[in-house]
C-alpha positions as CSV (number, residue, x, y, z in Angstrom):
1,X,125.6,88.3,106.0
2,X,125.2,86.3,108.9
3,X,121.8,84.1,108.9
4,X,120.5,81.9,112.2
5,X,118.9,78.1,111.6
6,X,115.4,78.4,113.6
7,X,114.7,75.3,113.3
8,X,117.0,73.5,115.5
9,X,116.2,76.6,118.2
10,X,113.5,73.6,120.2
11,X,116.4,70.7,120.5
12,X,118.6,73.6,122.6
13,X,120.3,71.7,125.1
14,X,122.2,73.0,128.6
15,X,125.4,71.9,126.2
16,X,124.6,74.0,122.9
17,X,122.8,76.7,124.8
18,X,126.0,78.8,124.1
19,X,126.5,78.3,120.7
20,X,123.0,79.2,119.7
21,X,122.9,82.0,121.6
22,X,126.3,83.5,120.4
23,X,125.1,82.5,116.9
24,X,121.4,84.7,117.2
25,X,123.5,87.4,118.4
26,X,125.8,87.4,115.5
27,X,122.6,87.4,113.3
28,X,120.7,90.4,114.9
29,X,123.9,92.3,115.8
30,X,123.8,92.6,112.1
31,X,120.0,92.3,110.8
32,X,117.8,94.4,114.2
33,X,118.6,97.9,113.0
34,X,117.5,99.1,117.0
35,X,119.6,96.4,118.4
36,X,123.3,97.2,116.5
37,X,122.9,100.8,117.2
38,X,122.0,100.4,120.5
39,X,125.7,98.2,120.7
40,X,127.3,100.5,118.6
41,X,126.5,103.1,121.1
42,X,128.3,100.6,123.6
43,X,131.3,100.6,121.4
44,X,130.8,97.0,121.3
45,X,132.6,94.9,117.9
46,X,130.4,92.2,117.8
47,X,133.2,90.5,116.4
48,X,135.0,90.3,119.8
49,X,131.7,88.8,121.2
50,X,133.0,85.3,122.1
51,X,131.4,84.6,125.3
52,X,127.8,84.8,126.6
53,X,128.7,87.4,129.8
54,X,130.2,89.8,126.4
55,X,126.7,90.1,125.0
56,X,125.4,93.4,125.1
57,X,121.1,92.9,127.0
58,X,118.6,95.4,125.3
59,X,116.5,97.4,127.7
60,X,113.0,96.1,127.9
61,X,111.8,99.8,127.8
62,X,112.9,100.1,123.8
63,X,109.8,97.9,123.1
64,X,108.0,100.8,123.8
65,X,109.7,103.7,122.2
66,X,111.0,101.5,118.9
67,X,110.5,98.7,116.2
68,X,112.5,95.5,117.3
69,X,112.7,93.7,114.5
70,X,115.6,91.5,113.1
71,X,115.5,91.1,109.1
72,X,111.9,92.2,108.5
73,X,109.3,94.8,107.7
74,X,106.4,94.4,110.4
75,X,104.0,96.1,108.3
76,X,101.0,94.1,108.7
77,X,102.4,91.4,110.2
78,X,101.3,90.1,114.2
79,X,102.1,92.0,117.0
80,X,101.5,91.7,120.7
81,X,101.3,94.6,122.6
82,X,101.3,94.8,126.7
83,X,98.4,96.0,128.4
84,X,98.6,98.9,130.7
85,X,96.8,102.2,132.1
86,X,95.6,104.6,130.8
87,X,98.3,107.3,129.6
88,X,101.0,104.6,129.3
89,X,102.8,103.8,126.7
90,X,102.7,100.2,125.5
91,X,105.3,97.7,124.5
92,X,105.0,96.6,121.2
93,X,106.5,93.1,120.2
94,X,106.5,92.4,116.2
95,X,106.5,88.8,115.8
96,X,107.5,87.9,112.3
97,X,106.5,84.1,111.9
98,X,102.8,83.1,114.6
99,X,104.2,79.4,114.3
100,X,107.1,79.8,116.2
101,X,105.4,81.5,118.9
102,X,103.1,78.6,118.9
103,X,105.6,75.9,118.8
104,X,107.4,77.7,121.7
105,X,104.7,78.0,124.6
106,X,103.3,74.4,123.2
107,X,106.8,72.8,124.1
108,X,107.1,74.8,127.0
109,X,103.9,73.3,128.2
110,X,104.6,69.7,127.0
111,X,107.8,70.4,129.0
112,X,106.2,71.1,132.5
113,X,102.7,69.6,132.5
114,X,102.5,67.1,129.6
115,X,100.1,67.1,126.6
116,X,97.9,69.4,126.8
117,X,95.0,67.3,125.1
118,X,95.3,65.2,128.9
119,X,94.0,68.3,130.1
120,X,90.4,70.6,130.5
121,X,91.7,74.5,130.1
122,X,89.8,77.0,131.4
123,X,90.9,80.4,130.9
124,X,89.8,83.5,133.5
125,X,91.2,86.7,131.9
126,X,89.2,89.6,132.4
127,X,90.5,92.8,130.9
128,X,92.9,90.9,128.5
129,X,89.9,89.5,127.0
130,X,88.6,92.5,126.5
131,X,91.4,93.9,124.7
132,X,93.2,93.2,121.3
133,X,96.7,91.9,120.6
134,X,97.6,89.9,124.0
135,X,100.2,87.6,123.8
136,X,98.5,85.7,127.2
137,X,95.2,85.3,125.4
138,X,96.5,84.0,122.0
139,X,98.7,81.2,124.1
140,X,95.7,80.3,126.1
141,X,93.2,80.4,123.2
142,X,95.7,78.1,121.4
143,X,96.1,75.2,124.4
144,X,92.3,75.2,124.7
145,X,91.7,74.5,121.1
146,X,94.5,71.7,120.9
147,X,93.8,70.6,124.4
148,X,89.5,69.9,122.5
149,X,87.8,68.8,126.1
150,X,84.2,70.0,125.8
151,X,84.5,72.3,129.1
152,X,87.3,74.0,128.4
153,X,87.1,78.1,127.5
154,X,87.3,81.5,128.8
155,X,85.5,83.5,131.4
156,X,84.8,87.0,131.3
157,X,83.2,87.5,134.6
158,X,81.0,84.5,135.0
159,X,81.8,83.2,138.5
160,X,78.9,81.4,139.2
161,X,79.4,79.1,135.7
162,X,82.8,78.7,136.4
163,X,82.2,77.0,140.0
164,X,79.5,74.9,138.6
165,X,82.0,73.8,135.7
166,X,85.6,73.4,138.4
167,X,82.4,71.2,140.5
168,X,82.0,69.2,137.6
169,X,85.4,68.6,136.3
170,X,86.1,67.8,139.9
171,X,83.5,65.1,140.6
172,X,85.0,63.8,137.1
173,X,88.0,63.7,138.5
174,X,89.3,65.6,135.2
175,X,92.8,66.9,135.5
176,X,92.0,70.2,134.8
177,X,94.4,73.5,134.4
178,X,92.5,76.8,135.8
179,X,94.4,80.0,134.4
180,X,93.9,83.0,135.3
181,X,95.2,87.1,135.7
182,X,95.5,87.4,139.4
183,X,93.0,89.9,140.3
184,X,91.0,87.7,138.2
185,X,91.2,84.7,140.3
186,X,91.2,87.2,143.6
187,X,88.0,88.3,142.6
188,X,86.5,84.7,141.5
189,X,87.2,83.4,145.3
190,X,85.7,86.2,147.2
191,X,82.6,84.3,149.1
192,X,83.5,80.8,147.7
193,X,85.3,78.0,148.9
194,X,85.5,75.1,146.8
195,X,88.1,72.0,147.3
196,X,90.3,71.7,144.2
197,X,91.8,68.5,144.0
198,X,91.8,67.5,140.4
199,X,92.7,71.6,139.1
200,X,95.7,73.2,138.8
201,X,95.6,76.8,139.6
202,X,98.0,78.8,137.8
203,X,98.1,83.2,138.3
204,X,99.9,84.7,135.4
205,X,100.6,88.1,137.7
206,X,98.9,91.6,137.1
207,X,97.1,93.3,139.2
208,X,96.5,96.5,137.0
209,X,95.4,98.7,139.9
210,X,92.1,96.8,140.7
211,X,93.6,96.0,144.5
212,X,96.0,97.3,146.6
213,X,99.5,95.4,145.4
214,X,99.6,92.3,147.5
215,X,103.1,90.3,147.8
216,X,102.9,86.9,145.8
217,X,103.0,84.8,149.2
218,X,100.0,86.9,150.6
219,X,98.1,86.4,146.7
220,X,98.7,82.7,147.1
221,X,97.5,82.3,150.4
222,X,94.4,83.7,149.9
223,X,93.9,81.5,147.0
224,X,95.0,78.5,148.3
225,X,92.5,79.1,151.6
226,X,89.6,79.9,148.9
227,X,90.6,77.2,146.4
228,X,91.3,74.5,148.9
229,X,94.3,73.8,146.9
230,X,97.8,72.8,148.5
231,X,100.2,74.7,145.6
232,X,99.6,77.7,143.5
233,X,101.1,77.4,139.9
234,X,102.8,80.9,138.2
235,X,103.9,81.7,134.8
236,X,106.6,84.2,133.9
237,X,105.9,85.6,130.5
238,X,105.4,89.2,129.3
239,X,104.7,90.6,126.0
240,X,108.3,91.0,124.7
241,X,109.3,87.5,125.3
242,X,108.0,84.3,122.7
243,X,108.6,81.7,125.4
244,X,107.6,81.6,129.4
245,X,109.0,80.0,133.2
246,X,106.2,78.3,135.1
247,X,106.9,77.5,139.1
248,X,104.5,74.8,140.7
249,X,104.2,76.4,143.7
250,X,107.2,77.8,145.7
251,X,108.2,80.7,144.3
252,X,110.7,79.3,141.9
253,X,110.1,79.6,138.4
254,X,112.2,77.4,136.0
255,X,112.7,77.6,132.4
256,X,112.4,75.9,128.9
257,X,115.8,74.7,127.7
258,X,115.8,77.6,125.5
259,X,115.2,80.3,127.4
260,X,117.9,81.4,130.2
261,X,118.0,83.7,133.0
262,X,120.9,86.0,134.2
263,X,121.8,88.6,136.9
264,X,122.8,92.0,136.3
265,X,124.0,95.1,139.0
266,X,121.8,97.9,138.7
267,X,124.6,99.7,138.8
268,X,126.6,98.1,136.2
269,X,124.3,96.8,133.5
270,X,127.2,95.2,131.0
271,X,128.0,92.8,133.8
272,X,125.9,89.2,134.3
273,X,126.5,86.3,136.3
274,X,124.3,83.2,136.7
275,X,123.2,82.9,140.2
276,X,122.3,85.6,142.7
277,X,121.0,88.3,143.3
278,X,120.3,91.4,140.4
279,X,118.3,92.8,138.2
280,X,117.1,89.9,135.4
281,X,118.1,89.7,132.3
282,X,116.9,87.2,129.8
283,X,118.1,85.0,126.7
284,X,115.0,83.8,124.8
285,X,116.4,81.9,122.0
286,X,112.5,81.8,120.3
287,X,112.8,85.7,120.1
288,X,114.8,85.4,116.7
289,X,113.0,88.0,114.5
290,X,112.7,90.7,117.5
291,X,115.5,90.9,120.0
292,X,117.1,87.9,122.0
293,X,118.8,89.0,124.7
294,X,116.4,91.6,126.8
295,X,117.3,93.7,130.0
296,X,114.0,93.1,132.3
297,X,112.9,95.4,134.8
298,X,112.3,93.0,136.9
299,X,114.8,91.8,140.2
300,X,115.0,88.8,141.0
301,X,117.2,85.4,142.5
302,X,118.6,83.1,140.6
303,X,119.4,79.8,142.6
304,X,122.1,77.9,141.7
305,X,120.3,75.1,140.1
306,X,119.0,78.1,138.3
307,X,115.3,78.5,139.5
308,X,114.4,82.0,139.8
309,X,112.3,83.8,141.8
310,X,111.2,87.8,141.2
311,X,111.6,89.6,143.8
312,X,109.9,92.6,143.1
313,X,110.2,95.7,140.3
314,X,113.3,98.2,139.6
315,X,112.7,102.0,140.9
316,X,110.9,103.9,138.3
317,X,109.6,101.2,135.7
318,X,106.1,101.0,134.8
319,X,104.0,98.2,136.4
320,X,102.7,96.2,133.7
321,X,99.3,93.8,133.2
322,X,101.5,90.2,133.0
323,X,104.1,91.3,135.4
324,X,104.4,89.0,138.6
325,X,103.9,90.6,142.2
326,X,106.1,91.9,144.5
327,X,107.3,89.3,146.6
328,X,109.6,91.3,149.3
């Protein structure tokens, strides 16, 4: 049987990329039940797999409708699950071993913005909060423990203590990382205007029906006019994926050495590229013990230095809590 080293998943480089991917594959072509019928059904050998573009993707849309699991029995075991209205079904993501979760959105954030202990966290998530098994909340509970600064924590819907607390890490001059669900923060700035110079303001996407959909550069306006802050900071993460792509503030969204974004024609799913424009499709080598190599729903533009941007949602997918904004 074919087994995959996990450990060396976090050293991935733009030069071994390949081989660890084509080596997961091998692994959960044989061990993710879901996943080899699904390329069975393709009539794919995986034995002829010898290049990345050959890789069958998994539609994101099994997560809700099947287990996705690679060489395990999820009973009892963790398991995110996306958020979402009422009626809808739900993704479901099994996640075998919490640690490796944990190491991957810890690098990922050592990777874009340093340690996190250099920073205050606060976390403004109403709705997720509320809710059980959200992969958002678990990474953000997580970097406010190990980031330890007194302030940091989550807000339900206390707006007034969370200006008096931004007002104090400011006048501390306290870098300070402000993350929040997008109608969140929308509804945080309404009647306020502070002057953030010291906080990084980072919208995770979702609206979940609380506003009318507003395109991203509309959402960041309004927040950069409330926030009196130059950039607005996004993550791309979502409930099937163990590891996420942050953009500082244009639009682009760039990626942990181990995670990797392709394009795909709606009207030809088996075929990829690297740059342009497509639906997304996504290698997340962290994803071992669920499924790798995920057909989003998402379209985006991949840049030829490969940044991304998302450009909105394909025709007939559900919009989800942690998806990003429409941006055409």
């Amino acid at each position: 049987m074919n087994v995959f080293d996990d450990s060396n998943i976090f050293r991935t480089t733009e030069k071994s990329f390949d081989d660890q991917a084509l080596a997961l594959f091998r692994f959960q072509a044989e061990a993710n039940p879901v996943y080899r019928s699904y390329i069975q059904a393709l009539g794919v050998d995986p034995s002829t797999v010898r290049r990345i573009a050959d890789i069958p993707f998994l539609p994101i849309r099994f997560f809700k409708t099947h287990t996705i699991t690679t060489g395990f029995n999820p009973a009892g075991d963790l398991f995110f699950e996306s958020s979402g209205t009422t009626g809808m079904v739900n993704s479901r993501h099994w996640v075998k071993d919490p640690s490796l979760y944990e190491r991957s959105f810890m690098e990922g954030f050592r990777y874009f913005y340093g340690e996190p202990e250099d920073w205050c966290i606060l976390g403004l998530l109403p709705s997720y909060l509320e809710r059980g098994h959200s992969s958002l909340v678990y990474m953000v509970d997580r970097l406010i423990k190990t980031s330890g600064h007194p302030a940091g924590g989550f807000y339900l819907n206390e707006h007034e203590r969370l200006a008096q607390q931004l007002d104090f890490l400011e006048r501390e001059g306290h870098p300070t990382l402000l993350i929040g669900v997008t109608f969140g923060l929308l509804d945080f700035t309404l009647g306020r205007q502070l002057k953030l110079r010291h906080t990084v303001v980072m919208e995770t996407g979702g609206m979940k029906g609380r506003r009318e959909e507003l395109t991203r550069e509309e959402v960041h306006a309004e927040l950069r006019l409330h926030l009196g802050t130059d950039k607005i900071h996004s993550e791309y993460g979502m409930t099937e994926l163990l590891s996420q792509g942050y953009s500082k503030g244009d639009g682009i969204f760039h990626t942990v050495p181990w995670m990797r974004m392709y394009v795909r024609e709606e009207d030809d799913p088996l075929t990829i590229t690297h740059r342009g424009k497509g639906a997304l499709n996504v290698i997340d080598l962290a994803n071992v013990y669920s499924c790798a190599f995920i057909g989003t729903d998402d379209l985006g533009h991949i840049h030829p230095d490969g940044g991304f941007e998302v450009l909105g949602r394909m025709d007939n997918s559900d919009i989800r809590g942690c998806s990003l904004l429409l941006t055409m």
